[in-house]
N, C-alpha and C positions, 0 to 999 in steps of 0.2 A: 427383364433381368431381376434376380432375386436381392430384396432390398438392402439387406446385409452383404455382399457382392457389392451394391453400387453404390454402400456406405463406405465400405474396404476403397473404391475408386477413390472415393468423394476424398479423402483423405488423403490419401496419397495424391492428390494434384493440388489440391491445398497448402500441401506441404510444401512441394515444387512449386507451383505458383508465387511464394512467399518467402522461398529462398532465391525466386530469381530475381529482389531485390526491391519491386513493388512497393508501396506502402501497404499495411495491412487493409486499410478499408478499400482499394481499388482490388486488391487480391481477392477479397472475400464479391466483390462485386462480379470480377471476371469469372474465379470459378460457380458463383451462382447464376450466373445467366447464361454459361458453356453449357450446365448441365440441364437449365431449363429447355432451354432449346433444343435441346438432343431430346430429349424425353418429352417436353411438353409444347414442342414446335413454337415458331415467333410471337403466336401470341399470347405467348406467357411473360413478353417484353412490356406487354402493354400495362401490367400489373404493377410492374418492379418499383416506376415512379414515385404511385399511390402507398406501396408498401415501403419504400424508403421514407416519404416527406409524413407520411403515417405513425412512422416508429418517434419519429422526432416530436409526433403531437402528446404530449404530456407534460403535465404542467410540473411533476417531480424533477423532470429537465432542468430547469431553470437553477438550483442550489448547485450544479456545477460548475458553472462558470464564475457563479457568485461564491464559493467555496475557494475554488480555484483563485479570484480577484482576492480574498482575506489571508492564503495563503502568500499572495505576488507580494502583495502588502510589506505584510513581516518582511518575506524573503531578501526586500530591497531594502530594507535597515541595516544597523547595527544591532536591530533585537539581539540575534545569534550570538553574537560575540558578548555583549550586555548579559546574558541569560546565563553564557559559560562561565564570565567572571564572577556574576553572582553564587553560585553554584562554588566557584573555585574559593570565592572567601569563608562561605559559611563552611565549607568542609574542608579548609585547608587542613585542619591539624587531625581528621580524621583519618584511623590507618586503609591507605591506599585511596587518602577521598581524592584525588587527581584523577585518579582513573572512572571513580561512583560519579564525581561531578559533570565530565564528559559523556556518560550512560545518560546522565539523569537528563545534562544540554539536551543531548540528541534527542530522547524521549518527548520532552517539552516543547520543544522545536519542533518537531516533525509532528505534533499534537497540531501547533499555531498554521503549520504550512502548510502539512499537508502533503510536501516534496520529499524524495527519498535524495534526492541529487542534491538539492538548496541545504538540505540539513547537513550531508556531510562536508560540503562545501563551508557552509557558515559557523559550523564545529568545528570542523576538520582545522580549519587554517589557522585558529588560534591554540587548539587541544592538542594537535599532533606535534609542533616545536615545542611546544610546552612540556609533554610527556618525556620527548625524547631527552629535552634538555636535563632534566630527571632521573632520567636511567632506565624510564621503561623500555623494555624487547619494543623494536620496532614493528615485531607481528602484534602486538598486542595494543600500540599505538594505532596503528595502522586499521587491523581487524577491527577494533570495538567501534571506532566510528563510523567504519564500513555498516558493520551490523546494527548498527543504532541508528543510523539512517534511513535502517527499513520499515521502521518503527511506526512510521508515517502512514502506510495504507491498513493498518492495524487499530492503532489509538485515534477516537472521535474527537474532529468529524473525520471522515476518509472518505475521497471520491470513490477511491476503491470498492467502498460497501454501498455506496448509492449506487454503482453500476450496476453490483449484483443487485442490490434491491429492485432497479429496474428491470434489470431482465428475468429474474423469474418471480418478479411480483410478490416481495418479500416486505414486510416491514420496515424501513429506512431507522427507523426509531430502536427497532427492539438489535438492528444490527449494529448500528454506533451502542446501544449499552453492551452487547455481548464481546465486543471488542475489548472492553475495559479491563476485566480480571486477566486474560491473558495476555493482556499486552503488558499488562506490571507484572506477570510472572516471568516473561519473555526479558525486561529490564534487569528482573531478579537473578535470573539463570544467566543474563551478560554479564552482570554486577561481581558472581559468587566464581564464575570461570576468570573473569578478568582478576581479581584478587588472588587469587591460584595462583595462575599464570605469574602474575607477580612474586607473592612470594617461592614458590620454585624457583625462581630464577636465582634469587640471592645475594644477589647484590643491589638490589634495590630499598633505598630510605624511605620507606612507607611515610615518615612523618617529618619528611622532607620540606613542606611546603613552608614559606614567608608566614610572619603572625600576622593578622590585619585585627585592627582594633574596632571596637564596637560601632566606630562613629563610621567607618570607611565600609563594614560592612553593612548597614541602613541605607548610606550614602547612594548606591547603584540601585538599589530597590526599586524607585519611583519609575527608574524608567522600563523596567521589563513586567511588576506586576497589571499596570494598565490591560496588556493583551492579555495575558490570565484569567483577569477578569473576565475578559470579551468570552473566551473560549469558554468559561463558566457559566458564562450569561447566557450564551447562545446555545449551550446545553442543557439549562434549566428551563428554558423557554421552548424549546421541542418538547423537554419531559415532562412539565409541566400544562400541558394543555396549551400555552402562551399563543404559539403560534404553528403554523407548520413548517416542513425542512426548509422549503422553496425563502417563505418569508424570515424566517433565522437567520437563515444562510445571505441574505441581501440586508439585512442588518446587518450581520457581524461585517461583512464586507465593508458597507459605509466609514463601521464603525473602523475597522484597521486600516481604514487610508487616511481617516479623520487624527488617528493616535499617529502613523507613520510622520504626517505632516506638522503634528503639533510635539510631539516628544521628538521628531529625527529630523526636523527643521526642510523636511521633504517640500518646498515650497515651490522649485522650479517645474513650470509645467514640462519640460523635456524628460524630467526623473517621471511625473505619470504617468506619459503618454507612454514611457520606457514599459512602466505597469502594466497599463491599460493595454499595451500591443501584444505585451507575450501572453497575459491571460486570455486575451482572445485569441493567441495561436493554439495555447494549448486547449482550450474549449472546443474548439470548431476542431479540433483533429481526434478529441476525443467522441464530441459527437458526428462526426463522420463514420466513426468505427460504430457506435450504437447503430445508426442507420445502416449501415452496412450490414452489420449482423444481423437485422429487422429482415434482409431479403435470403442471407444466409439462409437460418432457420424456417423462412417458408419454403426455401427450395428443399432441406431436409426433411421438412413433416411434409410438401405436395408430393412427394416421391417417397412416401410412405417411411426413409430412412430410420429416423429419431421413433418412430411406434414399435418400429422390429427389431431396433437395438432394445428396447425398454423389454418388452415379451420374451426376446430371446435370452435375455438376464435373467426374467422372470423365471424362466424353466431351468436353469440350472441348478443344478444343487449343487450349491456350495456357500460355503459359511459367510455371510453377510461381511467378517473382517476379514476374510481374504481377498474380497470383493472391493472391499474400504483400500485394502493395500494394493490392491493393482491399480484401484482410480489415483490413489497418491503418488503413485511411482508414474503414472501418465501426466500428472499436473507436474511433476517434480520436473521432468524431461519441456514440457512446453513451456514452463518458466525460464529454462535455461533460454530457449531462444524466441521467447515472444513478451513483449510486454504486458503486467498484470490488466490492464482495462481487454485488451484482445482475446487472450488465454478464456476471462472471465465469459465476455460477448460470446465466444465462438464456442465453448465448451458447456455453456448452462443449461441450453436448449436440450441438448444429447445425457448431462448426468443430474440433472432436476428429476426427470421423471423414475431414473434409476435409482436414486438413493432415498426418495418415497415407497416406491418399491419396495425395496432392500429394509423401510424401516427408519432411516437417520431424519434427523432434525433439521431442514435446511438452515434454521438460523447456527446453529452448533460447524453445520456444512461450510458457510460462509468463511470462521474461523480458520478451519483447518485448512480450506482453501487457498485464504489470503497468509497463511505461514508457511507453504506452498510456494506461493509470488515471490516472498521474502528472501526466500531461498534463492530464490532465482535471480535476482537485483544482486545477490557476493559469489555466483559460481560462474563461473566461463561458460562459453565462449562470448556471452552478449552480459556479465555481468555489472549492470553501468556502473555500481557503487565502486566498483573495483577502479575502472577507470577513472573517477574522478575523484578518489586518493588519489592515483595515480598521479594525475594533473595539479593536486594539490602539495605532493613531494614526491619530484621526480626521483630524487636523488635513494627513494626508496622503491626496489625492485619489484616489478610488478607478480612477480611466483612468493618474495614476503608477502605481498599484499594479501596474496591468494589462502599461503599457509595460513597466515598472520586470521583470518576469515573463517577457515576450516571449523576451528570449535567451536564458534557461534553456529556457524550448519547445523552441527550437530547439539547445541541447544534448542536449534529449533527445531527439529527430529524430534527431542526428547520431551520438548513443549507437546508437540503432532501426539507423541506416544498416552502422555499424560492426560489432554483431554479426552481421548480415546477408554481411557478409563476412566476417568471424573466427568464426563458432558456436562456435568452441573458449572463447570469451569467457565462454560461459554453460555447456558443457559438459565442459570440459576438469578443474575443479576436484572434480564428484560424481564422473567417472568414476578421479581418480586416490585419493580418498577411500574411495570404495565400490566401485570397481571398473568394469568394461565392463558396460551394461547389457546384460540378452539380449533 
């Protein structure tokens, strides 16, 4: 069968297999060894093992789960709500700083976690009463901590960028610095829509907020800039030669359960073990998915697939950015219903080799990728930020929540648009850090 043909299959049972409800890493495992089998007979079972328990042997592995554990950390504080009010005193009397302060939570938060769900949750619950009580449009309450939640697999560290670092053998280093410019321009472009939106509306007292006095603002500091630190520390120390991901990554972890337990009085072993459990659920399922897609892509490159998509790109003529815009519009569509570590796993293999090809940067790639995911986290049908506003005020409808979301999409469209014309956006910062890549 012609390899392009039994990439078209490959795909479409993928797709089915995954909508019939499966987890993703058993999905990617069934239709990889359906198709091996068909084509490379039983004993292409015998491989699957060594190539799953294979893909796990790397020691870059390790900063995820220890990532994931510094994020659980925060998550299970008051950091959040600490971080918001801090944010809400220094800029209370700023015009529209109700709404800049809940950007900026979210931003900072989802820096420390890591969580796109923990951030809107831990914003959302104190920022969204707040707002309303205010006068801000409930889309605009709603939407901005939606979209600022997303913030997380963008702003270093992010598992998000180690997954892709792993899977197409990318920098871990030079993709947490490239995340940095546009994820403050991403804040910026929520920042300058949310402040519109407000005043449009017109009836909102921009300079609305309580005065808090100099003593009460200092007063909340102690307890939110400690993790700041951490996240500073643990970014100077990768950029710095200090250490590498794996080992940063299990410092800062020490380090934010050591802060959770000494500033949030987190003393009962029932509250870590609460830590300790979920970050190992979410570890072991994300790398299950890594593993998974370890057997994915041998069954696409033994079967010649991922070579003849690459070659048959190669020979068309057509303009490298229309090329850029059809890969966008396919990430746009798989974000709607797959989660960013899956999307990333299952799709690297197949457009690595094509955007080398085509010319692009995979570190610059990465970015527009993962704004891409973001996208994907505030639009239906699987949009979870959505849902957990949802869960955090019911009493606000889930099509506000949707509307209320919509311009920030299109911030991050307009983000997508802009580095496409600046790349220095996304690559100017690794290369003046780390240097020229060769």
């Amino acid at each position: 069968m012609d390899p392009l043909v039994l990439g078209g299959l490959v795909a479409l049972m993928t797709i089915f297999v995954l909508f019939s409800g499966v987890s993703v890493a058993i999905g990617l495992l069934i239709v990889s060894a359906g198709f091996l089998i068909a084509f490379d007979g039983m004993r292409s079972l015998e491989l699957m093992p060594e190539i799953l328990f294979g893909k796990l042997d790397n020691f870059a592995l390790l900063s995820i789960p220890m990532f994931i554990i510094m994020g659980s950390s925060i998550a299970s504080t008051r950091a959040g709500a600490d971080l918001y009010e801090a944010l809400e005193r220094w800029l209370t009397r700023v015009p529209g700083g109700l709404v800049i302060s809940n950007l900026g939570a979210c931003a900072l938060f989802a820096a420390m976690s890591g969580s796109s769900p923990a951030t809107c949750a831990a914003i959302g619950k104190m920022g969204i009463p707040e707002m309303r009580k205010r006068g801000y449009p409930d889309g605009v309450a709603a939407g901005s901590i939606a979209a600022g939640g997303t913030l997380g697999i963008l702003i270093p560290p992010s598992v998000t960028m180690i997954v892709y670092g792993i899977a197409t053998e990318t920098s871990i280093g030079r993709l947490f610095l490239a995340g940095v410019i546009p994820g403050l321009m991403l804040v910026g472009l929520f920042m300058a829509w949310s402040l519109y939106s407000t005043w449009k509306s017109g009836n909102i007292e921009l300079l609305g907020g309580r005065s808090y006095s100099w003593a009460e603002r200092f007063e909340i500091l102690p307890r939110v800039l400690p993790f700041l630190v951490i996240i500073l520390g643990v970014l100077y120390a990768l950029y710095g030669g200090i250490a590498t991901p794996s080992e940063t990554a299990a410092i800062g972890a020490l380090l934010c359960l050591l802060m959770a337990i000494i500033i949030y009085k987190m003393w009962s072993p029932s509250a870590i073990w609460v830590v300790l459990r979920d970050s190992t659920r979410e570890s072991v399922m994300i790398l299950f998915i890594i593993a998974a897609a370890g057997v994915f892509s041998y069954m696409l490159s033994s079967l010649f697939i991922t070579q003849s998509i690459a070659e048959w790109i190669g020979t068309l003529d057509v303009n490298r950015w229309v090329l850029m815009a059809a890969i966008n519009l396919f990430l746009l569509v798989a974000g709607f219903f797959l989660p960013p570590v899956a999307v990333i796993l299952m799709a690297a293999p197949i457009l690595l080799p094509i955007i080398l090809t085509a010319g692009f940067d995979p570190i610059w790639f990465a970015v527009v990728l993962t704004i891409n995911m973001e996208i994907g986290l505030i639009s239906p049908p699987v949009g979870l930020n959505l849902y957990v506003i949802n869960g955090i005020a019911p009493d606000i409808k889930l099509k506000t929540i949707l509307l209320g979301s919509l311009p920030y999409v299109a911030c991050m469209i307009l983000a997508i648009i802009l580095l496409c014309l600046f790349p220095g956006l996304a690559t100017w910062l690794p290369d003046y850090v780390m240097g020229t890549a060769v």
